[in-house]
N, CA and C atoms as a LAMMPS dump frame, in Angstrom:
ITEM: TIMESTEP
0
ITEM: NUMBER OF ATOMS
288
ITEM: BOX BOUNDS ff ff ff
-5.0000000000000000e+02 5.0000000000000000e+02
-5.0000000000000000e+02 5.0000000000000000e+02
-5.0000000000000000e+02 5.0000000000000000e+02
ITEM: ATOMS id mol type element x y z
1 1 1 N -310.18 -78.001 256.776
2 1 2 C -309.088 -77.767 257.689
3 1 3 C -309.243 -78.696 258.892
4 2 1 N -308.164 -79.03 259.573
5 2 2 C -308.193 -79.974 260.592
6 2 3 C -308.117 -79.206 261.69
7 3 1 N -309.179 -79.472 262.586
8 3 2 C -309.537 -79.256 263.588
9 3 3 C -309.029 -80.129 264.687
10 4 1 N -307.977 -78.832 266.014
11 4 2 C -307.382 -80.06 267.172
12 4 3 C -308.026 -79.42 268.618
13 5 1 N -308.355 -80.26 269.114
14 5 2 C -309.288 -79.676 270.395
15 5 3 C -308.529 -79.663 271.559
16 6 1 N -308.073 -78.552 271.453
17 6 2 C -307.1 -77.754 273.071
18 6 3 C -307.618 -78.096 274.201
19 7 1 N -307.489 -78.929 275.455
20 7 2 C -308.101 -79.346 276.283
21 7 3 C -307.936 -77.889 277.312
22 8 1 N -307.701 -77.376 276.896
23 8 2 C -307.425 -75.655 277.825
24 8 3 C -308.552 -74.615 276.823
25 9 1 N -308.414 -74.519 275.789
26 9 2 C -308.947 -73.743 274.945
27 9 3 C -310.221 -74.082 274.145
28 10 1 N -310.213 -74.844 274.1
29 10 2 C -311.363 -76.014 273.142
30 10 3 C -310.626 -75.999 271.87
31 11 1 N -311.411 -76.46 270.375
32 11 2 C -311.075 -76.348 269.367
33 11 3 C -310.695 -75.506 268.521
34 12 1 N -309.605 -75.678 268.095
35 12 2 C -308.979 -74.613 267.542
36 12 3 C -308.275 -75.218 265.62
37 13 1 N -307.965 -74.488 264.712
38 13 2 C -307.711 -75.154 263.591
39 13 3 C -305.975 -75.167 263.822
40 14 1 N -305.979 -76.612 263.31
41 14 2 C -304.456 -77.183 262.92
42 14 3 C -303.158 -75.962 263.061
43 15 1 N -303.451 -75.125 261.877
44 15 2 C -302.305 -74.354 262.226
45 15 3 C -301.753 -73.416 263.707
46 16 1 N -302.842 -73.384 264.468
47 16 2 C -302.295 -72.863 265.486
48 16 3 C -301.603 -73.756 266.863
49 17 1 N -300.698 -75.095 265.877
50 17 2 C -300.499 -76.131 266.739
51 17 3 C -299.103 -76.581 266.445
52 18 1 N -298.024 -77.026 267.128
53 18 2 C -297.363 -77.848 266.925
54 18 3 C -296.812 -79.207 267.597
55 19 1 N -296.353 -79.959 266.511
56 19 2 C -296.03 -81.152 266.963
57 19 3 C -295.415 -81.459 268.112
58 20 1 N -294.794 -82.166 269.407
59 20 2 C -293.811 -81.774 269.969
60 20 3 C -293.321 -83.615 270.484
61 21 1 N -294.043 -84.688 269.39
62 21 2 C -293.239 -85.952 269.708
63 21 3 C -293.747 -86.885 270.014
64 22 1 N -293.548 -87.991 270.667
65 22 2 C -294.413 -89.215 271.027
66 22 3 C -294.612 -88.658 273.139
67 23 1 N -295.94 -88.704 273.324
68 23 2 C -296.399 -88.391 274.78
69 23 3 C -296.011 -89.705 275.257
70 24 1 N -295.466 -89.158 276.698
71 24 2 C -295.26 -90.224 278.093
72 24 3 C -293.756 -90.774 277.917
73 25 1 N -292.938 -90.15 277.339
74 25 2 C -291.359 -90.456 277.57
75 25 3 C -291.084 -89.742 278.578
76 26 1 N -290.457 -90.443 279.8
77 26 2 C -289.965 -89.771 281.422
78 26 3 C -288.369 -89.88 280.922
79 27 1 N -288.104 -88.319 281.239
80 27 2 C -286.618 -87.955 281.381
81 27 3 C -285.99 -89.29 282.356
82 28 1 N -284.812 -89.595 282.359
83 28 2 C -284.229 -90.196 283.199
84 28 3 C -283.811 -89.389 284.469
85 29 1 N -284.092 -89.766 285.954
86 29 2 C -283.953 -89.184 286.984
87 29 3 C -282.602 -88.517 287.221
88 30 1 N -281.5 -89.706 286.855
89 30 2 C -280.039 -88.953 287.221
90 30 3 C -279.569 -89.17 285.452
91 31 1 N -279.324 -88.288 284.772
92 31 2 C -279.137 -88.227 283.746
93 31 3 C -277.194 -88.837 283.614
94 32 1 N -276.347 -88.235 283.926
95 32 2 C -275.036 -88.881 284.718
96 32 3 C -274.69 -90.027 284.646
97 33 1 N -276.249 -90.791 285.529
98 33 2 C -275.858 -92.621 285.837
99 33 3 C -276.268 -92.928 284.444
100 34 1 N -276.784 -92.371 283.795
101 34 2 C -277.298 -93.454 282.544
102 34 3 C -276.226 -93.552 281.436
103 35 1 N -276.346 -95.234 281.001
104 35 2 C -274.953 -95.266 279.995
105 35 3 C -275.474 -94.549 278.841
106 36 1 N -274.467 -94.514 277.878
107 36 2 C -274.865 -94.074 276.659
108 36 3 C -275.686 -94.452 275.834
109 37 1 N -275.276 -95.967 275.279
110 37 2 C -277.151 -96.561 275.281
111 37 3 C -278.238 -96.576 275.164
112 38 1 N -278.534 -96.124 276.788
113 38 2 C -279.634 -95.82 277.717
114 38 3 C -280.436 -94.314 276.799
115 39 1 N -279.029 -93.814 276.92
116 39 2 C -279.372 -92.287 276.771
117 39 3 C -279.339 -91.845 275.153
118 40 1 N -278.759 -92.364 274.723
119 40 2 C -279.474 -92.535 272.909
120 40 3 C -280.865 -93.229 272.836
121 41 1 N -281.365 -94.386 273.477
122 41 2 C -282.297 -94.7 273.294
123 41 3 C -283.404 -93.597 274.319
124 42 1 N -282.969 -92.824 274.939
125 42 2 C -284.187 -92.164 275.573
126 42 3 C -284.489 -90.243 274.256
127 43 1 N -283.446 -90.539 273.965
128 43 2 C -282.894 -89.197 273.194
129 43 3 C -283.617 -89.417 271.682
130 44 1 N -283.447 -90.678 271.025
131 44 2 C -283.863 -91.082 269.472
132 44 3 C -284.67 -91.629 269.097
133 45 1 N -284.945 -93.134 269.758
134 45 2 C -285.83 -93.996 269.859
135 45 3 C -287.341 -94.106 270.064
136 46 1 N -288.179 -93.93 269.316
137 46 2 C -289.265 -93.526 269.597
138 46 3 C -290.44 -94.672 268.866
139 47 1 N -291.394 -94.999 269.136
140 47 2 C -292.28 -95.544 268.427
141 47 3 C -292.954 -95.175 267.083
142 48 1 N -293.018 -96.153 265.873
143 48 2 C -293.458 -95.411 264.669
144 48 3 C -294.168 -96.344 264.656
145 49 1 N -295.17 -96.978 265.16
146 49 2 C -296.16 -97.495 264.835
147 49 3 C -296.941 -97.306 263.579
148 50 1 N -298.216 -97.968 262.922
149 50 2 C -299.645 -97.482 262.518
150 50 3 C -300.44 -97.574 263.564
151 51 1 N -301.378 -96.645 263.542
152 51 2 C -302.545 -96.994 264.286
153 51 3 C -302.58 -95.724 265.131
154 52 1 N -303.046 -95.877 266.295
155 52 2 C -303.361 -95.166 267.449
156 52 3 C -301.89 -94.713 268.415
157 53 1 N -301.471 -93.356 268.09
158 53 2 C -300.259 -93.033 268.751
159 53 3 C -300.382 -91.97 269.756
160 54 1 N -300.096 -92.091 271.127
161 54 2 C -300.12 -91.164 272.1
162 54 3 C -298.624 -89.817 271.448
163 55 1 N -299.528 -88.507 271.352
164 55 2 C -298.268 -87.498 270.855
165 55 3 C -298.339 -86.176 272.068
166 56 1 N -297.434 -85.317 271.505
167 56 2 C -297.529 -84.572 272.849
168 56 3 C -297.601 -83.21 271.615
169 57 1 N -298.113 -82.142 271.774
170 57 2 C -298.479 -81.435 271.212
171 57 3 C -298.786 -79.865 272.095
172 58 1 N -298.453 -79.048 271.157
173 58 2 C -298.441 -77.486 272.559
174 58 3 C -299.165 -76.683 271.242
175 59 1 N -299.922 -76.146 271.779
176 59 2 C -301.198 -75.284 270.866
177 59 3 C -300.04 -73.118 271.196
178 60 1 N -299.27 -73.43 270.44
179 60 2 C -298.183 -72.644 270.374
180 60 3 C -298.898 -71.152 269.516
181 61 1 N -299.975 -70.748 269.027
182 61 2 C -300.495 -69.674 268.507
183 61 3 C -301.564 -69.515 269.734
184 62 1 N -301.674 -69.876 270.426
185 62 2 C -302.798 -70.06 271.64
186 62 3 C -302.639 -69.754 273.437
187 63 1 N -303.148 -70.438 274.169
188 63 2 C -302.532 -70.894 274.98
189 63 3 C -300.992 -71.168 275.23
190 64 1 N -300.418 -71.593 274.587
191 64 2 C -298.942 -72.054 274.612
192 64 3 C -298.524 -72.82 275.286
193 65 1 N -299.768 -74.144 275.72
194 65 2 C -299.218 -75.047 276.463
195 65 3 C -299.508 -76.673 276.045
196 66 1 N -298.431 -77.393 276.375
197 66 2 C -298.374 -78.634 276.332
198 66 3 C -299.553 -79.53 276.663
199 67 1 N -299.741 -80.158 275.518
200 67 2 C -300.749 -81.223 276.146
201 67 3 C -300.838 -82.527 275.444
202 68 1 N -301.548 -83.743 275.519
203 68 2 C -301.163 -84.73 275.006
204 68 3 C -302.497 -85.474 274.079
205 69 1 N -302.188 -85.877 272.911
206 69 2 C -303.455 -86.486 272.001
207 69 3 C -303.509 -87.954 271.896
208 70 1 N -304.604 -88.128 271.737
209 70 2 C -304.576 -89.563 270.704
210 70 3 C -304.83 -89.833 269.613
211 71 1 N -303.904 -89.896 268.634
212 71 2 C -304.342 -89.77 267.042
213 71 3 C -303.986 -90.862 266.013
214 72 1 N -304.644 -91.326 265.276
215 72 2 C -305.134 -92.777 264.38
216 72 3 C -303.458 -92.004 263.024
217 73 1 N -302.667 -92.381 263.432
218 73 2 C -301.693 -92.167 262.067
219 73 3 C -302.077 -92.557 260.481
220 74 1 N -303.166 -93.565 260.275
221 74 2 C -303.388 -94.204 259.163
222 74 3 C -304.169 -92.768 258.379
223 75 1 N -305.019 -92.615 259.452
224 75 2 C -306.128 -91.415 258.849
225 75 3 C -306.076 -89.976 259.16
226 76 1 N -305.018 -89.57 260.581
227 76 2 C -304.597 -88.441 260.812
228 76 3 C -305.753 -87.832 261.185
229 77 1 N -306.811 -88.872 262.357
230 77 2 C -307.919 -88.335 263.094
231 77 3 C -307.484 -88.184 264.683
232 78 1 N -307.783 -87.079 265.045
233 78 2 C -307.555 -86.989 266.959
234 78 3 C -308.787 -87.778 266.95
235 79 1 N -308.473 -88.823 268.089
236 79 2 C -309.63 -89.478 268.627
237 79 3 C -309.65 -88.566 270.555
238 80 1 N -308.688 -87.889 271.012
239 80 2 C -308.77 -87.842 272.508
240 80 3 C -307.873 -86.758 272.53
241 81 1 N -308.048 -85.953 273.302
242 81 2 C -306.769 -84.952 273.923
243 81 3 C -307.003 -84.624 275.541
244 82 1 N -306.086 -84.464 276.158
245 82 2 C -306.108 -84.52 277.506
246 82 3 C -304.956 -83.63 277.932
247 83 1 N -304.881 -83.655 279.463
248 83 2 C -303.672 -82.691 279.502
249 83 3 C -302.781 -83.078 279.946
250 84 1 N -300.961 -82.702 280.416
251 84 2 C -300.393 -84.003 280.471
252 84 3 C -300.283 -83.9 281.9
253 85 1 N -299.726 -84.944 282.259
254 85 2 C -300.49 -85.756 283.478
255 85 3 C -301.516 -86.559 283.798
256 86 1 N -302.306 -86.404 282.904
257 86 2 C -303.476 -87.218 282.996
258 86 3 C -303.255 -88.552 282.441
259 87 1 N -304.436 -89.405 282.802
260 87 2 C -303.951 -90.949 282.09
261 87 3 C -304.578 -90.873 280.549
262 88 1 N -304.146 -91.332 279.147
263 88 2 C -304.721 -91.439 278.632
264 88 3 C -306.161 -92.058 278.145
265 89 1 N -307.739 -91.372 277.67
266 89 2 C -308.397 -92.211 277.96
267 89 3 C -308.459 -93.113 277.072
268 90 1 N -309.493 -93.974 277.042
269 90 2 C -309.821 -94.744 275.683
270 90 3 C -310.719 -94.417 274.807
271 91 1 N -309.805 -94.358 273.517
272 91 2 C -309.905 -93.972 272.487
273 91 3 C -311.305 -94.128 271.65
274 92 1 N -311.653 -93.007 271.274
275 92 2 C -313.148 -93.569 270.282
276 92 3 C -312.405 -93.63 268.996
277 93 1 N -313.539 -94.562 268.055
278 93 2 C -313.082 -94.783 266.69
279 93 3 C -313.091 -93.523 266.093
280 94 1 N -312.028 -93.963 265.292
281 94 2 C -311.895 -92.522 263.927
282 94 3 C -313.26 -92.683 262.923
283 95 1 N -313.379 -91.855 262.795
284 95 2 C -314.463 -91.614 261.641
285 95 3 C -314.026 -92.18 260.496
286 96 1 N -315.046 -92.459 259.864
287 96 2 C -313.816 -93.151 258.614
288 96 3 C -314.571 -92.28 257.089
């Protein structure tokens, strides 16, 4: 079972977690001024990289709060979790 480490709770197993997107997208300040565009690309647009993806994640059987990971998409290893606000750190290698 995959193990995700609650920076509030410590480690906890996978299922008591959900996804909640790519971490560090800022709402737009005046939502109004922004063209449409703007606001599809803040709404849809998201990074699908490989590799190392900052996600935002809320330990929703738990705690119930938001926080943000760093996880290797190729291998589906957390290398980092932090809470949000914080800067992300740098990443240790995935285990392989």
């Amino acid at each position: 079972m995959l193990l995700i480490d609650c920076p509030y709770c410590g480690e906890r197993p996978e299922p008591e977690f959900a996804y909640g997107g790519q971490a560090h997208i800022a709402r737009p300040g005046d939502p109004a001024a922004v063209s449409a565009p703007e606001w599809t690309r803040f709404l849809y647009l998201r990074d699908n990289r490989r590799g190392v993806h900052a996600e935002r994640w809320r330990h929703s059987h738990g705690c119930g709060r938001f926080f943000n990971a760093l996880r290797d998409t190729t291998t589906d290893h957390f290398l980092a979790t932090y809470r949000v606000g914080e800067a992300p750190p740098a990443p240790a290698k995935a285990p392989r």
